[in-house]
C-alpha positions as CSV (number, residue, x, y, z in Angstrom):
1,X,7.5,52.4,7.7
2,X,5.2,51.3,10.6
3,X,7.3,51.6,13.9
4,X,7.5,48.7,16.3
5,X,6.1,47.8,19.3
6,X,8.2,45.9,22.2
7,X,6.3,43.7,24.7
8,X,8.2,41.7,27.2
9,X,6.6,37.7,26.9
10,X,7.0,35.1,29.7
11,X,6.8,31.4,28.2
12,X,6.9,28.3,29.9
13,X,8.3,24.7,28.7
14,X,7.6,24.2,25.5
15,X,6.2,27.2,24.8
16,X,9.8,28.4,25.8
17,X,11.3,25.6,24.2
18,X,10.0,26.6,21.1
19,X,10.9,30.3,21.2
20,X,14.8,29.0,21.7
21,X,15.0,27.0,18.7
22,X,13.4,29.0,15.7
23,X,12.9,32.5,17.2
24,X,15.2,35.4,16.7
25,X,16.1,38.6,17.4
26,X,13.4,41.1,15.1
27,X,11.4,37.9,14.1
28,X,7.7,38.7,13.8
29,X,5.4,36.9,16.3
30,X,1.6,36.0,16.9
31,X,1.0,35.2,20.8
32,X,-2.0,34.4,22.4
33,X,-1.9,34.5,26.6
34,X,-2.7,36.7,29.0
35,X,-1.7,40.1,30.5
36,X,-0.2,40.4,34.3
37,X,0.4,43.4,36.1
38,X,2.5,43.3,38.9
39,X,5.2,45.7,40.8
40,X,8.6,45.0,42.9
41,X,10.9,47.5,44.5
42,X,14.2,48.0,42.8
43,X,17.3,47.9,44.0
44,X,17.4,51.9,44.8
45,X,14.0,51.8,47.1
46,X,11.6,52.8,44.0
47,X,8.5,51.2,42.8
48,X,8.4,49.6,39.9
49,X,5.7,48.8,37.7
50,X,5.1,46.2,34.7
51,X,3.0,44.7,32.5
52,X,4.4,41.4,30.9
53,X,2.4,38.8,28.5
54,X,2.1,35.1,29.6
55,X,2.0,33.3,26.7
56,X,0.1,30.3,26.2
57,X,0.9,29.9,22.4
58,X,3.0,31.5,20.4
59,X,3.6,31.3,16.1
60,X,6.2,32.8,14.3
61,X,4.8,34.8,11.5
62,X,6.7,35.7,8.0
63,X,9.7,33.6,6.4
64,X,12.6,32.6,9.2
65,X,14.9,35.1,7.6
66,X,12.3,38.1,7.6
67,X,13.5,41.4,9.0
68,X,16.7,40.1,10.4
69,X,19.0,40.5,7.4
70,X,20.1,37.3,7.2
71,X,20.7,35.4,4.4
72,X,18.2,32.2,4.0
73,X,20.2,29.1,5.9
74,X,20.9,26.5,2.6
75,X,21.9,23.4,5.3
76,X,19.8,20.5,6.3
77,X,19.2,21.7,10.1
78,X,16.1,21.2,11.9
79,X,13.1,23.0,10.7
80,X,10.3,24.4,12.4
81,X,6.7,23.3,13.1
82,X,4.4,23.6,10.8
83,X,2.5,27.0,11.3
84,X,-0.8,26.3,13.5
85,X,-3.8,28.4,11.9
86,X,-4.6,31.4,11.8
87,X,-6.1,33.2,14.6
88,X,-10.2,34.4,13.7
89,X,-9.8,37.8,11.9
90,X,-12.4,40.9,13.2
91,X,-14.5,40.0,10.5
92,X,-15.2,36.6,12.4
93,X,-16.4,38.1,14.8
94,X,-20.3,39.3,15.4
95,X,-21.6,42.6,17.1
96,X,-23.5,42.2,20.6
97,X,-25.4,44.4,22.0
98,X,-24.5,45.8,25.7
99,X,-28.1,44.3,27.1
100,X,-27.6,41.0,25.5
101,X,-24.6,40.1,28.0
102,X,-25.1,37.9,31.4
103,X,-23.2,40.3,33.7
């Protein structure tokens, strides 16, 4: 079994909003943003460093119940979004060549 990897993920309104209603605790996600750095001291006078995502978009992946052990909800509550698509594989993708930049 493939081990997983925790990221800590700042959204914003409806981003957020989003996340709240139909995300869960071990729910796979897809999201697209960017990385920020930053530090603060904590409370006992150390540095601390970390590196958060700041999510732009974010789609749930896999059925609502997957990986949580839940059993499938059978009521008539809201339901989510419809999925956007699919972010381009690396096979969309094409090669360039170091020189062929601008900077």
């Amino acid at each position: 079994m493939r081990e997983a990897d925790f990221f800590t993920i700042i959204a914003w309104r409806q981003t957020a909003d989003f996340c709240n209603r139909y995300l869960s605790k071990g729910r796979r996600i897809a999201v697209e943003g960017s990385i920020q750095n930053r530090s603060y001291d904590a409370q006992d006078g150390s540095k601390r460093y970390v590196t958060e995502i700041i999510a732009d978009n974010i789609e749930a992946l896999g059925s609502r119940d997957e990986g949580t052990g839940a059993q499938p909800r059978r009521d008539n509550g809201p339901t989510p979004p419809p999925a956007q698509p699919a972010p381009p594989s690396m096979n969309d993708f094409t090669e360039v060549d170091d020189d062929e930049l601008p900077f």
